[in-house]
VOVOMI-68303 format. One record per atom (N, C-alpha, C, O): atom name; residue number from 1; x, z, y. Coordinates in Angstrom, 3 decimals, decimal comma. Atoms other than C-alpha are relative to their C-alpha. Layout:
<atoms>
CA:NUM:X:Z:Y
...
</atoms>
This chain:
<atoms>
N:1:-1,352:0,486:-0,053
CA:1:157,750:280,969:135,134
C:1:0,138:-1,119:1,032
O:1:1,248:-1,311:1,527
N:2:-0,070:1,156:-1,332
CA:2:156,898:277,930:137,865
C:2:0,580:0,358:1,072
O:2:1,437:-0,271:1,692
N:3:-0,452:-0,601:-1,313
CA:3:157,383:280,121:140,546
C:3:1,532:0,242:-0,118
O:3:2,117:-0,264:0,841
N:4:-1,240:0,195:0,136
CA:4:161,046:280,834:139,343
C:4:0,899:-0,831:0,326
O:4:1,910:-0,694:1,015
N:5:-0,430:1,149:-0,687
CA:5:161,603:277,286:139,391
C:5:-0,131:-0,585:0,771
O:5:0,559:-1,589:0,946
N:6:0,089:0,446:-1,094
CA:6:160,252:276,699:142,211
C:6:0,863:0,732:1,239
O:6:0,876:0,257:2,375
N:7:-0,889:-0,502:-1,122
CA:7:162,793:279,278:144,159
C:7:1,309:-0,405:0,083
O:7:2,111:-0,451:1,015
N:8:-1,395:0,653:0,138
CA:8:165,575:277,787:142,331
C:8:0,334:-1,453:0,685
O:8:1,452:-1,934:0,868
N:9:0,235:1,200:-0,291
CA:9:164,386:274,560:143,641
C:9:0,084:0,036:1,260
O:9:1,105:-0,384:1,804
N:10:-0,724:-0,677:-1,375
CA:10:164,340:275,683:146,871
C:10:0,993:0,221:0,436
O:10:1,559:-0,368:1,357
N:11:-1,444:-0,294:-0,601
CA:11:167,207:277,299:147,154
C:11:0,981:-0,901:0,228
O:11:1,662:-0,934:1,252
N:12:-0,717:0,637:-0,160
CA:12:169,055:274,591:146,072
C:12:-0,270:-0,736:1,427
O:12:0,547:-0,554:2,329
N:13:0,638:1,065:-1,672
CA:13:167,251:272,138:149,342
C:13:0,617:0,839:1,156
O:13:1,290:0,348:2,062
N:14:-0,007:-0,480:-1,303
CA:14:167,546:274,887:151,661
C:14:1,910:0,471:0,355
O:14:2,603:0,624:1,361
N:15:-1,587:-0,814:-0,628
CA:15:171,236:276,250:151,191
C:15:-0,203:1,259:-0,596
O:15:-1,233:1,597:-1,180
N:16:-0,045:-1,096:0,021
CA:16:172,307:279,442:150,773
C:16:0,075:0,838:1,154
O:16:0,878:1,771:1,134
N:17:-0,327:-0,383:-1,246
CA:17:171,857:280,434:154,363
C:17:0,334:1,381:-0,069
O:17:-0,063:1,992:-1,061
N:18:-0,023:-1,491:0,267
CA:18:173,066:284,096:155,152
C:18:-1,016:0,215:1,036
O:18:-1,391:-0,522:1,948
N:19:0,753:-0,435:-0,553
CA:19:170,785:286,432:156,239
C:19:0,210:0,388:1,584
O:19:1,078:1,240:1,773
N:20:-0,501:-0,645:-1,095
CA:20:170,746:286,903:160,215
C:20:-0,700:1,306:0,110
O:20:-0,052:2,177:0,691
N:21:0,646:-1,176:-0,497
CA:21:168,300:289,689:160,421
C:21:-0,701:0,809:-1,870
O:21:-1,166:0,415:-2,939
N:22:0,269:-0,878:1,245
CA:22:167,737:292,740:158,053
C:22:-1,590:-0,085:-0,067
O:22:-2,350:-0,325:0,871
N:23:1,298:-0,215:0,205
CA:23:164,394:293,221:155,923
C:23:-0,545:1,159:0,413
O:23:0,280:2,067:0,320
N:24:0,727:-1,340:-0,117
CA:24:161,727:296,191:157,011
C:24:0,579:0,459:-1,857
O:24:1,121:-0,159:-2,774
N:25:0,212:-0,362:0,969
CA:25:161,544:298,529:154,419
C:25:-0,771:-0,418:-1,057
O:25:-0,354:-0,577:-2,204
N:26:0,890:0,720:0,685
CA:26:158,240:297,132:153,240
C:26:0,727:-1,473:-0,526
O:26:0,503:-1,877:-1,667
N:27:0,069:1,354:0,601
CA:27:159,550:293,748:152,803
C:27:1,302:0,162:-0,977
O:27:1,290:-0,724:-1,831
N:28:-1,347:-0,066:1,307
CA:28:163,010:294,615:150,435
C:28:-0,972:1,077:-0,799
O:28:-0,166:1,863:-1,298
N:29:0,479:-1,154:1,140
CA:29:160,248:297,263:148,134
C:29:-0,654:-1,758:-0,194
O:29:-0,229:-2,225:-1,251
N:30:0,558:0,642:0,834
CA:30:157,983:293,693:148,013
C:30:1,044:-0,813:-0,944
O:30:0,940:-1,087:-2,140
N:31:-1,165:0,902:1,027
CA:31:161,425:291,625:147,137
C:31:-0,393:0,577:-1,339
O:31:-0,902:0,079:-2,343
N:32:-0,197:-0,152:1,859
CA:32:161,838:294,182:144,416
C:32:-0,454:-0,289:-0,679
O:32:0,119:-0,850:-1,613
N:33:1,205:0,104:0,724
CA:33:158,526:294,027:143,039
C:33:-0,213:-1,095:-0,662
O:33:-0,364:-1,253:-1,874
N:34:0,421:1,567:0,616
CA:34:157,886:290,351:142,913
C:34:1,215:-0,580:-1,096
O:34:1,052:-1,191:-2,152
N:35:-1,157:0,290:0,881
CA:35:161,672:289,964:141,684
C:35:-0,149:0,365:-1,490
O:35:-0,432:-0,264:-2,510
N:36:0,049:-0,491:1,399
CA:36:161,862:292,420:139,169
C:36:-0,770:0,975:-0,809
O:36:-0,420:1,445:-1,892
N:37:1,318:-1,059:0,770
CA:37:158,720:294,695:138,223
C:37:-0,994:-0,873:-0,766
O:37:-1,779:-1,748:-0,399
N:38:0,692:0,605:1,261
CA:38:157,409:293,885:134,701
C:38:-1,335:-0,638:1,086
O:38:-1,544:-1,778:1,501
N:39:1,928:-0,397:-0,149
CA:39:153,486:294,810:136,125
C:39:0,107:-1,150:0,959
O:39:-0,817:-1,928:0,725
N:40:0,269:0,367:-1,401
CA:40:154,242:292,785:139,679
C:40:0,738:-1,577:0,093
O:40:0,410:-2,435:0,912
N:41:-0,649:1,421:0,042
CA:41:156,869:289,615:138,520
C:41:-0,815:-1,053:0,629
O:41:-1,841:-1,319:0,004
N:42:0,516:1,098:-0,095
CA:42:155,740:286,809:140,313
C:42:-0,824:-0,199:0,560
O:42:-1,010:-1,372:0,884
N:43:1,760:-0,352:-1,073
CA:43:152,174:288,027:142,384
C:43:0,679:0,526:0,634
O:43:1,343:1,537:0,407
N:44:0,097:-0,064:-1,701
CA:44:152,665:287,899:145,739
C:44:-0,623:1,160:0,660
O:44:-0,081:2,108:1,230
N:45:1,369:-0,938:-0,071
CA:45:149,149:289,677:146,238
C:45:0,282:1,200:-0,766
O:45:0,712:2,060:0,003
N:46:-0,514:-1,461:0,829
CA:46:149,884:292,728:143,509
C:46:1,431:0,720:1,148
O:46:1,695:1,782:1,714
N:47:-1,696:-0,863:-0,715
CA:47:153,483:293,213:145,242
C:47:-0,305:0,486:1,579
O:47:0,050:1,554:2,079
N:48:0,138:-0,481:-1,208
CA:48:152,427:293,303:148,554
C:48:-1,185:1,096:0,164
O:48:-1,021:2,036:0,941
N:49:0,663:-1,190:0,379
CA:49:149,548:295,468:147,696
C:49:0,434:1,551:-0,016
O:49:-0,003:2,588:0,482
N:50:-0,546:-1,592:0,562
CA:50:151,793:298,183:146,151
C:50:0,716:-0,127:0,970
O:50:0,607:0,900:1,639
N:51:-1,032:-0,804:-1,003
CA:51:154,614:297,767:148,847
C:51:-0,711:0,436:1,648
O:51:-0,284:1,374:2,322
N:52:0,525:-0,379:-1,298
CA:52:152,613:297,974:152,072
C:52:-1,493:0,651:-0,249
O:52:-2,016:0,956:0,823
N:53:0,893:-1,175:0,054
CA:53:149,504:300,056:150,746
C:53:-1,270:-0,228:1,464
O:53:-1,428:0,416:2,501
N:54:1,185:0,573:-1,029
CA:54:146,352:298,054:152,676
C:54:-0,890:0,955:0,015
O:54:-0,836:1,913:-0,757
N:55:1,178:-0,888:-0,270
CA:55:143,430:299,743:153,789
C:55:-1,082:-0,615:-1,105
O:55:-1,482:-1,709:-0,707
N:56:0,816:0,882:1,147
CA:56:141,063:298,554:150,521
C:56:-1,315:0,288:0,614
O:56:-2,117:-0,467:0,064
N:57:1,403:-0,401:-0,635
CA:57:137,759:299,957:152,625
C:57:-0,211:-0,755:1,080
O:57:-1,287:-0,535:1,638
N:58:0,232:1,016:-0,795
CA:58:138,242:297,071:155,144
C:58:-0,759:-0,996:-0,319
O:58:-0,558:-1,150:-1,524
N:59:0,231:0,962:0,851
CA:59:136,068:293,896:154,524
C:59:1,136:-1,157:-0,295
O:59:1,990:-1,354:0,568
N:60:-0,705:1,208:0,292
CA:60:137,915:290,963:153,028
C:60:1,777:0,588:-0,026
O:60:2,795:0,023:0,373
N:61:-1,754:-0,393:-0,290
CA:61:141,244:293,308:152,639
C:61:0,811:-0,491:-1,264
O:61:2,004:-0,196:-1,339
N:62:-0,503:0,510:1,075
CA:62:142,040:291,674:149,449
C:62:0,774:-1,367:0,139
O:62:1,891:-1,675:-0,276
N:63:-0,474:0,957:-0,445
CA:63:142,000:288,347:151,012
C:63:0,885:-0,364:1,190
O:63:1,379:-1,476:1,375
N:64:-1,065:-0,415:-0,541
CA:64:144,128:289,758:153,737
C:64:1,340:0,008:-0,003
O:64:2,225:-0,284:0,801
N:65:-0,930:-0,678:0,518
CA:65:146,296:291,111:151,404
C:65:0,938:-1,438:-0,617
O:65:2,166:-1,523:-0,607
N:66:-0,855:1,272:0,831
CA:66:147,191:287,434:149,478
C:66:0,065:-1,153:1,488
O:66:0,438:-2,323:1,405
N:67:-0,525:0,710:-1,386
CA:67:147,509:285,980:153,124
C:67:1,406:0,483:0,183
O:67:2,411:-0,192:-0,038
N:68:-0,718:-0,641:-0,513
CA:68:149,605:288,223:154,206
C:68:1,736:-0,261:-1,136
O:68:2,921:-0,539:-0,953
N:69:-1,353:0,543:1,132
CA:69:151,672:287,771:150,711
C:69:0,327:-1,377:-0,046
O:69:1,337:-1,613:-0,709
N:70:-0,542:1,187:0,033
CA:70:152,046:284,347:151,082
C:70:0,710:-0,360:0,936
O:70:1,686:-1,081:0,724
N:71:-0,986:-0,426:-0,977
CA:71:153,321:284,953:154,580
C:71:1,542:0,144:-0,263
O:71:2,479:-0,633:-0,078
N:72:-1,665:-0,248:0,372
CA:72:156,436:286,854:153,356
C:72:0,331:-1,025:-1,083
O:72:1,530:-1,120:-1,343
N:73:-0,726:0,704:1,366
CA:73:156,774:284,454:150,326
C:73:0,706:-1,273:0,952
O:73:1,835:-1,734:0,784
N:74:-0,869:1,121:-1,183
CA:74:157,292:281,615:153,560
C:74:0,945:0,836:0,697
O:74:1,542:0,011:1,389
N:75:-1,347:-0,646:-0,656
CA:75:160,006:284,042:155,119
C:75:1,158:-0,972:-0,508
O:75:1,283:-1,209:-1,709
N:76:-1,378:0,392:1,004
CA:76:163,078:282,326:154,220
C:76:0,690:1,663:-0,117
O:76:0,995:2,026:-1,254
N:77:-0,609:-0,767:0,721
CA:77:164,627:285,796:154,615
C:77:-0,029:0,668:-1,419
O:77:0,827:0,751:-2,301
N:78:0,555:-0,249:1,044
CA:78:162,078:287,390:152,300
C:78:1,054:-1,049:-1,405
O:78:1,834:-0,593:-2,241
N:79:-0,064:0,633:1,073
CA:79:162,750:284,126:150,082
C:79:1,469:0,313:-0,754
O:79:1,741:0,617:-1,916
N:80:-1,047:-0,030:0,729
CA:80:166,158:284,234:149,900
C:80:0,821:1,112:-0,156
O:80:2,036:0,920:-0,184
N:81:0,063:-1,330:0,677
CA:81:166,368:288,073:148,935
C:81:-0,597:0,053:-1,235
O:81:-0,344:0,768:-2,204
N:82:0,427:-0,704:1,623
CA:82:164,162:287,608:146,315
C:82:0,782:-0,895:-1,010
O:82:0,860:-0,520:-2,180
N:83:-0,734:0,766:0,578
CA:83:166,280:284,744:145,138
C:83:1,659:0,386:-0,090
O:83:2,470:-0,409:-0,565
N:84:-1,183:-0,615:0,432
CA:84:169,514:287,125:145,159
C:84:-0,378:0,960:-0,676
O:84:0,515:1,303:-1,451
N:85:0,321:-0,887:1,028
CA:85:167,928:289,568:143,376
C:85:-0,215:-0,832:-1,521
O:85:0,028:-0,410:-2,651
N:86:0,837:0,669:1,496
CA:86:166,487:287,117:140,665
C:86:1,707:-0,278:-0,691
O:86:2,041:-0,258:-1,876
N:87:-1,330:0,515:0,907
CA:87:170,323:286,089:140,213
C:87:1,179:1,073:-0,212
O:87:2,204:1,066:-0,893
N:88:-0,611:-1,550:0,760
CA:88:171,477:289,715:140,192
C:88:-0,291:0,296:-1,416
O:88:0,492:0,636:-2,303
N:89:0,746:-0,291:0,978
CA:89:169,380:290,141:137,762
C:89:0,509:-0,933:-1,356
O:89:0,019:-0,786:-2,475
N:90:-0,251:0,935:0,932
CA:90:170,986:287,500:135,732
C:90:-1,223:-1,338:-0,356
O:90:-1,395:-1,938:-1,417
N:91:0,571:1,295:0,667
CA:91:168,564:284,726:135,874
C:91:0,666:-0,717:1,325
O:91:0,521:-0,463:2,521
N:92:-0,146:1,051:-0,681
CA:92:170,170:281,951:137,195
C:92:0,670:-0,875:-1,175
O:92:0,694:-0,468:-2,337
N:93:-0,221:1,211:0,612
CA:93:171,694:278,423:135,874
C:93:0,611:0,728:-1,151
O:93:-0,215:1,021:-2,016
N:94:-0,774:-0,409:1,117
CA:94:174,120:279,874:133,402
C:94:-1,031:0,444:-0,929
O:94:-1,585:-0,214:-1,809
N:95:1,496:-1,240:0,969
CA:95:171,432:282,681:131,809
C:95:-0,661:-1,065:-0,838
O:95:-0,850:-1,229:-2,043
N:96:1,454:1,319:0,598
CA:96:168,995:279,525:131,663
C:96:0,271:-0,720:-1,497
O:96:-0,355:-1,009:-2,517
N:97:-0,590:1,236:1,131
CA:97:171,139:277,480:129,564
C:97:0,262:0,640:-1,036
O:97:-0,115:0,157:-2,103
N:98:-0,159:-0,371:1,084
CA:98:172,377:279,931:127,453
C:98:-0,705:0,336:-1,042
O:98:-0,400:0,263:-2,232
N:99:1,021:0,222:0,694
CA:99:169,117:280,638:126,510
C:99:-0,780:-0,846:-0,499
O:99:-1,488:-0,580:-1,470
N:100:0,101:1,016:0,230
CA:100:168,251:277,393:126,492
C:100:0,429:-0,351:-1,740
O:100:-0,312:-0,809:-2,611
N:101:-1,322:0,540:0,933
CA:101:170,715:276,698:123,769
C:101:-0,288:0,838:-1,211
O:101:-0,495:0,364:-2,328
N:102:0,668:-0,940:1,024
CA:102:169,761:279,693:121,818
C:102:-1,192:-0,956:-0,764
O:102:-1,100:-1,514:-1,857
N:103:1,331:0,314:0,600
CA:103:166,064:278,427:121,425
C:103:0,416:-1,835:-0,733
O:103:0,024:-2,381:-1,764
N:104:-0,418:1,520:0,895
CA:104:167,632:274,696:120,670
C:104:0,657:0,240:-1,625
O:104:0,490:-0,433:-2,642
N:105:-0,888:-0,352:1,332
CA:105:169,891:276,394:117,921
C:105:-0,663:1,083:-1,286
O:105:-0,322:1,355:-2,438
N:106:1,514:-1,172:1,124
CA:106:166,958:278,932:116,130
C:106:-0,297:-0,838:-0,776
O:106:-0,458:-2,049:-0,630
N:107:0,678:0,636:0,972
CA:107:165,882:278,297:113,264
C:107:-1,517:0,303:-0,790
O:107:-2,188:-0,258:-1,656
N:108:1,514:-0,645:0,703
CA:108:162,731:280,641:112,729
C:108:-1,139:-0,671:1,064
O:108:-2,107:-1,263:0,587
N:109:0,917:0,155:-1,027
CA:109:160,803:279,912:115,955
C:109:-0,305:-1,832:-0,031
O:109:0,212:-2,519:0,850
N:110:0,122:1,428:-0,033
CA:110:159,657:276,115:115,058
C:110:-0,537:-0,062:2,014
O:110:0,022:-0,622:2,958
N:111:0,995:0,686:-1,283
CA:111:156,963:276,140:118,300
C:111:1,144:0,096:1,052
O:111:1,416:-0,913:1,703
N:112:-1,307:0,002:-1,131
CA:112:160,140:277,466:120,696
C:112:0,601:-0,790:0,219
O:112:0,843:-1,315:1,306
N:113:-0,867:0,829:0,021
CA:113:162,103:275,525:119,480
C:113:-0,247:-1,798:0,147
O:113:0,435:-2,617:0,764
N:114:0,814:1,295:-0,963
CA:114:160,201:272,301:120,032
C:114:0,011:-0,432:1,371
O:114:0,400:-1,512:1,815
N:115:-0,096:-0,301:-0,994
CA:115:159,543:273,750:123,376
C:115:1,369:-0,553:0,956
O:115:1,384:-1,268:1,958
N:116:-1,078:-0,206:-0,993
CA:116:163,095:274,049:124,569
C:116:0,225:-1,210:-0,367
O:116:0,319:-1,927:0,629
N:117:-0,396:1,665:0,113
CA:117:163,873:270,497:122,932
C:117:-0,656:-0,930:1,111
O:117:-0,016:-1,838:1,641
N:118:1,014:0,793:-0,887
CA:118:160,991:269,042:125,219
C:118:0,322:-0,226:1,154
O:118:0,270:-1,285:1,779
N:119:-0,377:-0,081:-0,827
CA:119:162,412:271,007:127,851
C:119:1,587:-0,569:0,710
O:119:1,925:-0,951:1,830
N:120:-0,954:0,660:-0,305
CA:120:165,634:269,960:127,593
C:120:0,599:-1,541:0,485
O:120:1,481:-2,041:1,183
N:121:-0,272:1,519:-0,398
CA:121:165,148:266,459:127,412
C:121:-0,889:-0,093:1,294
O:121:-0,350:-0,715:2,210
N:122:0,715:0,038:-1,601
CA:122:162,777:266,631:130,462
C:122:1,421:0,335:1,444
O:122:1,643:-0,200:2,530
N:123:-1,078:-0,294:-0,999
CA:123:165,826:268,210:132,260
C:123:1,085:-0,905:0,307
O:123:1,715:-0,810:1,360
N:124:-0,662:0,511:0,538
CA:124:167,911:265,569:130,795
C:124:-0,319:-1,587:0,966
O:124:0,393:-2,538:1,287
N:125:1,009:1,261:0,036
CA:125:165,632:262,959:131,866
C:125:0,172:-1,397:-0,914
O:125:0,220:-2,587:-0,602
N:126:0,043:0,681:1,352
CA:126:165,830:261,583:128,345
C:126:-1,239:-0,364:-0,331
O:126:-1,518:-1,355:-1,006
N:127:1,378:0,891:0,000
CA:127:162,364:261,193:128,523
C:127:-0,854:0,316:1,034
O:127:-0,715:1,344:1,696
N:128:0,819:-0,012:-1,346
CA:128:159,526:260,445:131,153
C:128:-1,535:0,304:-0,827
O:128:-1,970:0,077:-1,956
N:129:1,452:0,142:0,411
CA:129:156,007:261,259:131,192
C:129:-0,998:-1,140:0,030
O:129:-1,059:-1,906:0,991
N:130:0,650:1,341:-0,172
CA:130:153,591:258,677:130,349
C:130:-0,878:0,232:1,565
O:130:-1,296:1,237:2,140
N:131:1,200:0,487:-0,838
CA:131:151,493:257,067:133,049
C:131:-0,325:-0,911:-0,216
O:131:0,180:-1,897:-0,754
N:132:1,252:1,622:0,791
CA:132:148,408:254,906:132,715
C:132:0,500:-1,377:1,726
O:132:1,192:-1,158:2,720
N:133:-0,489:0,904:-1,141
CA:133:148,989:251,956:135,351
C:133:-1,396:-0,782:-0,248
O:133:-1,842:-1,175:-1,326
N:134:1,720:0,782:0,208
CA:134:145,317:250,275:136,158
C:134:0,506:-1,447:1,148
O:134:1,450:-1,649:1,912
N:135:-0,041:1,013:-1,560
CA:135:144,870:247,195:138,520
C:135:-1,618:-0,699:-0,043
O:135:-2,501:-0,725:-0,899
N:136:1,647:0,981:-0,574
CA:136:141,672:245,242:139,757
C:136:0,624:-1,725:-0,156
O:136:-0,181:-2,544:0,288
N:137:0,363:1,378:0,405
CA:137:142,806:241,734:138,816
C:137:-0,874:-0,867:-0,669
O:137:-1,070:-0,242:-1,712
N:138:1,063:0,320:1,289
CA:138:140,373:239,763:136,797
C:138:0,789:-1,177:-0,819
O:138:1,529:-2,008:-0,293
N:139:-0,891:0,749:0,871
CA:139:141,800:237,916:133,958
C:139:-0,562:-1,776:0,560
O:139:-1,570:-2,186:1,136
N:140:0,453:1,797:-0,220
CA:140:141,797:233,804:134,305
C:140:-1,322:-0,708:-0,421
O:140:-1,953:-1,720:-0,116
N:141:1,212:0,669:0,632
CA:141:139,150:233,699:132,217
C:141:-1,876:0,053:0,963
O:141:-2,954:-0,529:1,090
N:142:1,094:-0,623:-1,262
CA:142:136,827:235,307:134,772
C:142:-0,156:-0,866:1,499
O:142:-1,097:-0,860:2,293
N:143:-0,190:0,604:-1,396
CA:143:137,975:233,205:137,708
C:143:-0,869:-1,661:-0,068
O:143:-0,899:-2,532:-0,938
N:144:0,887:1,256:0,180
CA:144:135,691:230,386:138,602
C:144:0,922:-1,472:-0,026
O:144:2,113:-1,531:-0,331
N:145:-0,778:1,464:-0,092
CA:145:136,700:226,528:138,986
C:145:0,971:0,173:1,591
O:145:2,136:0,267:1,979
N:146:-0,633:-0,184:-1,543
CA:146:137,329:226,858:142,482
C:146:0,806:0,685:0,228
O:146:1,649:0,259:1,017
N:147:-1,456:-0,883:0,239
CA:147:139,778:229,879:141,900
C:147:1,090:-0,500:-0,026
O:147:2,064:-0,420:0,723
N:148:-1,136:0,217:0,662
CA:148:141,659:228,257:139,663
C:148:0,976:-1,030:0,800
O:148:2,189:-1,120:0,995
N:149:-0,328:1,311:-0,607
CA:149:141,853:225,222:141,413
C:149:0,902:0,501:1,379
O:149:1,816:-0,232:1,757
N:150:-0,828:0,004:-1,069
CA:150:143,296:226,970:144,578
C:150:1,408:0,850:-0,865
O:150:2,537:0,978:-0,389
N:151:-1,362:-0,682:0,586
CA:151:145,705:228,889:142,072
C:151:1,196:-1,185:-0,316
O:151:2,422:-1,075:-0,318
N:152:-0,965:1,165:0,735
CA:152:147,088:225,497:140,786
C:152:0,289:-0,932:1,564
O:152:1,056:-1,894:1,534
N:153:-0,946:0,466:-0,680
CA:153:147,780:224,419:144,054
C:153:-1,124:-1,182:0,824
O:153:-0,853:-1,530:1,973
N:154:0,367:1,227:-0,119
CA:154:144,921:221,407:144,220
C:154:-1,329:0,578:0,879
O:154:-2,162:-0,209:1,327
</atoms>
């Protein structure tokens, strides 16, 4: 699900630019794939696999293959095809929330429902994550005469 939010996150930064130039064939079969195929949601590497059909008897064609998919995933066209499909598809802000709202309002699913509370207030920024905060000072008690003495001024 990161990757989701990370296109939505995107999108928002980048705009909704329109597309100047059409996709190959290959690259609107990987949109679909990564968009919306159960088996392929979300892998780069799997989608581009099945839409462009590598030579697997090459050496290193695997690692080729998740190059090559990370390639189109930096397309902005690529990107922002697979990010009109994802909101064809009905996931976008609205969808989110409504589901959202669902899992806040359930009453069987305790762990979900935790979940989406967590999530919500994270979205909310009702609450922050802890952080530890360190420093290298040494307490007063540690500091010699001579320290102190230039701390106080004398």
């Amino acid at each position: 699900m990161n990757i989701v939010k990370e296109i939505v996150r995107y999108n928002k930064i980048m705009g909704k630019e329109k597309q100047t130039k059409e996709l190959t064939p290959k690259q609107e079969r990987f949109c679909q794939l990564y968009a919306t195929e159960v088996e392929f949601f979300g892998n780069g590497t799997q989608a581009y696999i099945e839409a462009y059909d590598p030579e697997t008897n090459r050496p290193n064609w695997y690692k080729s293959a998740q190059a090559s998919a990370s390639r189109l995933l930096s397309n902005v066209i690529v990107y922002n095809r697979i990010n009109q499909i994802l909101e064809e598809s009905g996931f976008n802000d609205i969808a989110v929330d409504k589901q959202l709202a669902f899992l806040l309002t359930q009453h069987t699913d305790l762990k979900s429902k935790l979940g989406a509370i967590k999530e919500y207030n994270k979205l909310k920024s009702r609450i922050t994550e802890k952080q530890e905060v360190t420093h290298n000072i040494n307490p007063i008690t540690e500091l010699s005469v001579e320290e102190l003495k230039k701390l106080a001024g004398n």
